[in-house]
ZAMARGU-4260 file (C-alpha; in steps of 0.2 Angstrom, whole numbers, plus 5000, padded with zeros to 4 digits):
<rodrens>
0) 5055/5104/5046 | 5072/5099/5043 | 5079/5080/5045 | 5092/5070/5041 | 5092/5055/5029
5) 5098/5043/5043 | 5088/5048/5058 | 5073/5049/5044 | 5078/5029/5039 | 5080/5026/5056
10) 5061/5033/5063 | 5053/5023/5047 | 5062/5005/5053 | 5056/5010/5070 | 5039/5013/5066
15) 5039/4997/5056 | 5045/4988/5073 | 5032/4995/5081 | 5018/4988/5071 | 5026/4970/5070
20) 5014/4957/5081 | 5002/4970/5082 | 4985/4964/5081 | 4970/4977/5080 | 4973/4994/5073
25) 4971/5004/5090 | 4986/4994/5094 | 4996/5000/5079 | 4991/5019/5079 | 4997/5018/5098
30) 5012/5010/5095 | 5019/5022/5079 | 5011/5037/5088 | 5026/5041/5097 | 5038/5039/5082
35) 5027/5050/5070 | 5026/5063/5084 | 5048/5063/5083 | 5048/5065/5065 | 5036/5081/5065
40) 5024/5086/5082 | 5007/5085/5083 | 4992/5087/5093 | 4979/5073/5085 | 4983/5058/5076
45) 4970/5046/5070 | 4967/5035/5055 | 4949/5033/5044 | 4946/5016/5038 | 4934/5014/5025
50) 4922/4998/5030 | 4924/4984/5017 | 4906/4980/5018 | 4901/4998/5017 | 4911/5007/5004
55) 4902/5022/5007 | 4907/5024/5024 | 4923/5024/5037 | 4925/5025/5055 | 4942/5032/5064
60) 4954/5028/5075 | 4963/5040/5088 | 4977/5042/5098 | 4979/5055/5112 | 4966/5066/5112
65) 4948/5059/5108 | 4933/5066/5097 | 4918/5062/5092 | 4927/5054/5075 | 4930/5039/5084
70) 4914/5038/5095 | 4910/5018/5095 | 4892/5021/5100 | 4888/5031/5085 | 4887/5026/5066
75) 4900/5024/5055 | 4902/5042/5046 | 4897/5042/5031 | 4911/5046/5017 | 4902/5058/5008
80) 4899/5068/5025 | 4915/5067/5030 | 4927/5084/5030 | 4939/5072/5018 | 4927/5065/5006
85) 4937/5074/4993 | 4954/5061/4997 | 4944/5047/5005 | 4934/5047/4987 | 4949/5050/4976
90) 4943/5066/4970 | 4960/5072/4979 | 4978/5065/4982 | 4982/5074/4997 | 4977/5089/5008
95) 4985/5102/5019 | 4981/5115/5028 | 4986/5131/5036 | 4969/5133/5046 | 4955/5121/5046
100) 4946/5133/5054 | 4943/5144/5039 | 4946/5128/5024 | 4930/5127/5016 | 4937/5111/5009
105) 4931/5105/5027 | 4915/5115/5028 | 4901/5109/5018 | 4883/5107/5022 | 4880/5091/5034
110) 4896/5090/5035 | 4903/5082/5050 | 4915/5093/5056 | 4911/5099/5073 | 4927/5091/5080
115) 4937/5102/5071 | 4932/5115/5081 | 4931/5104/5095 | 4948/5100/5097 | 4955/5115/5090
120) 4962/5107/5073 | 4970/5119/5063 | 4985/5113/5056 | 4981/5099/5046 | 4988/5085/5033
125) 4980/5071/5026 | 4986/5056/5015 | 4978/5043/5009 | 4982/5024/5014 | 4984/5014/4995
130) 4982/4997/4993 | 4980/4988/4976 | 4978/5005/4969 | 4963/5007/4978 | 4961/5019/4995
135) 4961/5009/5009 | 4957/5025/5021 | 4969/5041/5027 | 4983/5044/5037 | 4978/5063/5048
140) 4989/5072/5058 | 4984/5091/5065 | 4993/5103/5076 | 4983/5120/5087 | 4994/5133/5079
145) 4991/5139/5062 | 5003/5136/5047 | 5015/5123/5054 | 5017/5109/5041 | 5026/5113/5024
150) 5027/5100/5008 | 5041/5092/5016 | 5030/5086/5032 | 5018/5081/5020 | 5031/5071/5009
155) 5036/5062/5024 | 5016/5059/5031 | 5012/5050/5012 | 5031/5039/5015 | 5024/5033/5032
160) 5004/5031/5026 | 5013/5016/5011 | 5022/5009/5024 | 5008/5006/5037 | 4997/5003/5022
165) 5000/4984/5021 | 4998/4980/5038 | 4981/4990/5038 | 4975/4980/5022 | 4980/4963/5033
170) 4972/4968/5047 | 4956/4974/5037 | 4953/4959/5029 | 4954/4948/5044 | 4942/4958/5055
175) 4930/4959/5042 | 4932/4939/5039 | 4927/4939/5057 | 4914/4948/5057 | 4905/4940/5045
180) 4908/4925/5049 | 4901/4929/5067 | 4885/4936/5058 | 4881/4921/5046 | 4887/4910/5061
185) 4868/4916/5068 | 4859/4914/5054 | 4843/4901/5058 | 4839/4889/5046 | 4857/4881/5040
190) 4858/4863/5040 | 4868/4858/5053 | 4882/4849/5043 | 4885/4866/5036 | 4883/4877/5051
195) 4898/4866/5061 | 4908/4867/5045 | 4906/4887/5046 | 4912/4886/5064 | 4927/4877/5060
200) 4930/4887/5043 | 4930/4902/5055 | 4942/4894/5067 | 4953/4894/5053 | 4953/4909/5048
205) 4957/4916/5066 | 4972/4905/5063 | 4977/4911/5047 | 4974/4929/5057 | 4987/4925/5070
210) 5001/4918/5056 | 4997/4935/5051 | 5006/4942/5066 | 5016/4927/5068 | 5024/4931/5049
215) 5025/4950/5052 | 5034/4947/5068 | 5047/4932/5065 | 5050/4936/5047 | 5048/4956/5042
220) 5054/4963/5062 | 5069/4950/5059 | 5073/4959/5042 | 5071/4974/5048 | 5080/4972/5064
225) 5095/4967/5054 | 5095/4981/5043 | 5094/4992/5058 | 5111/4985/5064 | 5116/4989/5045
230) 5111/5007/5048 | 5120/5008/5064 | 5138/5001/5057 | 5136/5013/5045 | 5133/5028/5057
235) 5149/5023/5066 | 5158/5023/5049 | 5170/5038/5043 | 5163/5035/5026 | 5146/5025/5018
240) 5151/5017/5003 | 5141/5012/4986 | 5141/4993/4993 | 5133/4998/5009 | 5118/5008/5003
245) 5115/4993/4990 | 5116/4981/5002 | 5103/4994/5013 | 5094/4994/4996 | 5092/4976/4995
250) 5088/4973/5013 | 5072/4985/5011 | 5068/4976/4995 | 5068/4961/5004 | 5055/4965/5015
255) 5047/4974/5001 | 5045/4955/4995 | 5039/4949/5010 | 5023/4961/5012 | 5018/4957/4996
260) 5019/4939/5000 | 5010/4941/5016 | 4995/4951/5005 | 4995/4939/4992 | 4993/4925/5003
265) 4977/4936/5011 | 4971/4940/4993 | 4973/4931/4977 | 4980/4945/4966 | 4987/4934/4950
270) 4966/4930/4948 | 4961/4949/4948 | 4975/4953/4935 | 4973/4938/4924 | 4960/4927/4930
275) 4955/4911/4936 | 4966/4898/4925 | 4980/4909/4928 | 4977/4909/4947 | 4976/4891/4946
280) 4992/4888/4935 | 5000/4898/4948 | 4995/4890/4962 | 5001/4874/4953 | 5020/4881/4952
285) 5021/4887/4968 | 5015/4868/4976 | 5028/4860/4966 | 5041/4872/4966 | 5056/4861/4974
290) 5047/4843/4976 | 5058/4829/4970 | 5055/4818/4961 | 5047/4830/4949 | 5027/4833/4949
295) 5020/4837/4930 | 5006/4849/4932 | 4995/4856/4918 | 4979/4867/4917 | 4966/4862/4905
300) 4955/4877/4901 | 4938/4874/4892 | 4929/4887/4901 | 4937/4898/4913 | 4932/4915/4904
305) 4913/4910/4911 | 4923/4908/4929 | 4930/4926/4924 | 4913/4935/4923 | 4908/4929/4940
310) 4906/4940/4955 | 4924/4939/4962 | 4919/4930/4978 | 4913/4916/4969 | 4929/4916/4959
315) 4938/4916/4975 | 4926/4903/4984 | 4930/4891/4970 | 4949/4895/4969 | 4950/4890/4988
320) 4944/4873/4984 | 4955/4870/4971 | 4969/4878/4981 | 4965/4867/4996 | 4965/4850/4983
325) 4981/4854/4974 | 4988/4856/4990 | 4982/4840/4997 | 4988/4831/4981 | 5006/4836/4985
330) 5008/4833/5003 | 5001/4818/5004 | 4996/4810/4988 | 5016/4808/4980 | 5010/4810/4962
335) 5020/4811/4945 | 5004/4822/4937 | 4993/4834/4944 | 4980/4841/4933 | 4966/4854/4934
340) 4953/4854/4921 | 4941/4869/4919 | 4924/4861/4907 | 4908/4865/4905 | 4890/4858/4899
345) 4872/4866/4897 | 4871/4864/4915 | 4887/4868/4924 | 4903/4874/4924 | 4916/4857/4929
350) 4932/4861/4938 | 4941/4845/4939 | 4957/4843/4951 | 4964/4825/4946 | 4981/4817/4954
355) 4989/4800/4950 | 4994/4799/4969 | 4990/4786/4982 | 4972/4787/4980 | 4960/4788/4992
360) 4957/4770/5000 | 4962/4775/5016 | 4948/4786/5026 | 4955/4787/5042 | 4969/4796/5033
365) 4956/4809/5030 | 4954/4825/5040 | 4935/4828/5042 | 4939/4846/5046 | 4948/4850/5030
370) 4933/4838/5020 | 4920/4849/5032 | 4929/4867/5026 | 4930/4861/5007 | 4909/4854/5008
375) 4906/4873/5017 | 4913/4883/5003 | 4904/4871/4986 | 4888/4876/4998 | 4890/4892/5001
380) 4892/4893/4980 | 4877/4881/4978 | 4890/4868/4969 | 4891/4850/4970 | 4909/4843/4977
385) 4914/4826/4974 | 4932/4817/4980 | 4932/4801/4974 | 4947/4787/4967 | 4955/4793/4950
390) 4950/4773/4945 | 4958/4766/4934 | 4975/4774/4934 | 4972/4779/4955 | 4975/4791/4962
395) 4963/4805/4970 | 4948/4814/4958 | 4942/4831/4965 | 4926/4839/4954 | 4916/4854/4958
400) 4901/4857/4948 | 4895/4875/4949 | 4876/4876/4942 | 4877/4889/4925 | 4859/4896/4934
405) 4869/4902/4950 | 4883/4910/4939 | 4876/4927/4934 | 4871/4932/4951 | 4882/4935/4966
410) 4866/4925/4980 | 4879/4922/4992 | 4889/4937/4990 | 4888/4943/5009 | 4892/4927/5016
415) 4906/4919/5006 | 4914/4935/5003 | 4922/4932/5021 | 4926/4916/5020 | 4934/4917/5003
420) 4946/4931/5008 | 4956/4921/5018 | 4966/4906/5013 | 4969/4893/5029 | 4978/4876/5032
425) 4982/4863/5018 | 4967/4849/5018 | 4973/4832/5025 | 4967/4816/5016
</rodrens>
């Protein structure tokens, strides 16, 4: 397959138009279908998602013509039954084929390959979808006739799989927020304090869902937009110069930049890399970046390595509360100082976030939804949450105590891994 660099830039800005606002990943595969089909044709496109509350399996999406891959009546596949278990489990970076048909790679005992045959799959490519280093799923694109994909088809399928990559991670982790919110939402039993806070813990993250689309749609199909028109101007000049492809350069990076963002906000990545404090001390330079007058912040660790040998959603549970506090601080307390102390005793592990703001006298200031949300995650952690005056300097004293019994073991794992993924609207005192 032969194709031009512009017509190739061209076909990637459209597919990343395509996807913008897009909400469900049916949605997306249908929408960059058509422009995967002009850069090379094929027959069957789908995508396999591995399930982030079953690692060891993946279901699939498809466009056009349907197989039993994507059956929704049927279990998800497992990964190791799977015709690619060698790429969906890393064993492999790619795969492409001449004939499926004849690919023992494909053939295997139980594996589930009857719609290869099926559908008469027989070219084949298949790349993997990256995320954090780790697979997300694959990008799979077949033909009927035999032999008609070459390196350079499968160069241009793994360019297309790292850019849809981000906007399958988002969507992921939002549907799984929602899932298991929706499950625990039915579990019998919860006190009831607890059970409408989850409701309205959920609500936000159906929110934060929607800003989701709302980011990707006003901010990366603006950028992208513009940089389409660059790509056009250049078209209709006699000569590209050095300053027009740096300034192409830069507008891609830009959107680059963006992504990330849009990721970050879904995941805390600072706190994977270099743990909690570091998280926190972040988050603390990014809510006082520009505020005048000036807001001191410091982090006082005395513990957080303990923090660091918690299951992650604990870790993330926590950093939520702390997150939602700092941010409550600096919208509406106006304080010079803004410190979070990470402690601990015999007992339990003390995370303190203290302000010398304008205190907390006022309740009807309060939101009871953003007090509800912060109650549901210490619970769902088994941690005690106190907000109280900062007496006798004022100002607004946050303290979460995590029992050192609950610590080793991950008890709530199921339930707060949801909730935790997804960051939502500041508190309101």
């Amino acid at each position: 397959m032969s194709i031009d660099h512009e017509e190739l830039l061209e076909r990637y800005l459209a597919i990343s138009r395509a996807i913008a606002g897009q909400l469900d990943f049916q949605s997306v595969l249908r929408q960059i279908g058509g422009e995967i089909h002009a850069l090379f044709q094929h027959d069957h496109l789908d995508i396999s998602i591995i399930l982030p509350d079953q690692p060891e399996c993946c279901v699939s999406f498809e466009v056009g013509m349907k197989t039993e891959w994507s059956n929704k009546t049927r279990e998800p596949c497992r990964i190791d039954l799977s015709p690619i278990r060698d790429l969906l489990s890393g064993r492999t970076d790619h795969i492409i084929t001449g004939d499926a048909w004849t690919d023992g790679r494909f053939h295997f005992e139980s594996a589930f390959d009857a719609p290869i045959y099926g559908a008469n799959l027989r070219s084949r490519i298949h790349v993997p979808l990256h995320i954090h280093g780790d697979i997300l799923g694959s990008l799979n694109i077949s033909r009927h006739e035999l032999h008609k994909y070459d390196d350079g088809d499968l160069k241009i399928a793994q360019q297309i799989a790292d850019l849809v990559s981000p906007y399958f991670y988002a969507l992921n982790q939002s549907e799984e927020a929602q899932r298991m919110a929706r499950a625990e939402g039915g579990a019998r039993g919860r006190a009831e304090a607890l059970r409408l806070g989850t409701l309205r813990l959920t609500e936000g993250m159906e929110n934060e869902r929607k800003n989701i689309g709302m980011d990707l749609h006003d901010q990366t199909l603006a950028d992208l937009t513009r940089i389409s028109h660059q790509v056009s101007q250049m078209g209709r000049k006699k000569k590209t110069t050095t300053a027009d492809i740096a300034k192409l350069e830069a507008g891609i990076s830009t959107c680059i930049s963006e992504l990330r963002r849009i990721i970050e906000d879904a995941k805390p990545g600072v706190m994977e890399l270099f743990g909690f404090a570091q998280a926190v001390e972040a988050q603390l330079e990014r809510s006082v970046d520009g505020i005048v007058p000036k807001i001191a912040t410091r982090v006082i660790d005395g513990a957080s390595p303990l923090l660091d040998d918690c299951p992650d959603s604990l870790r993330t549970t926590l950093f939520r509360i702390v997150q939602e506090a700092i941010n409550n601080a600096v919208k509406h307390g106006r304080p010079g100082n803004l410190a979070v102390t990470i402690q601990s005793d015999e007992k339990c592990i003390h995370v303190t976030v203290v302000d010398d703001g304008t205190g907390t006298n006022k309740e009807h200031e309060r939101s009871a939804r953003g007090l509800d949300n912060m109650r549901v995650r210490a619970a769902l952690i088994s941690a005690n949450l106190s907000i109280c005056g900062n007496d006798p300097l004022g100002g607004t004293r946050v303290s979460i105590a995590i029992p050192r019994s609950t610590t080793p073991h991950d008890t709530h794992h199921h339930h707060i891994e949801a909730i935790s993924r997804r960051p939502h609207e500041p508190v309101d005192h």
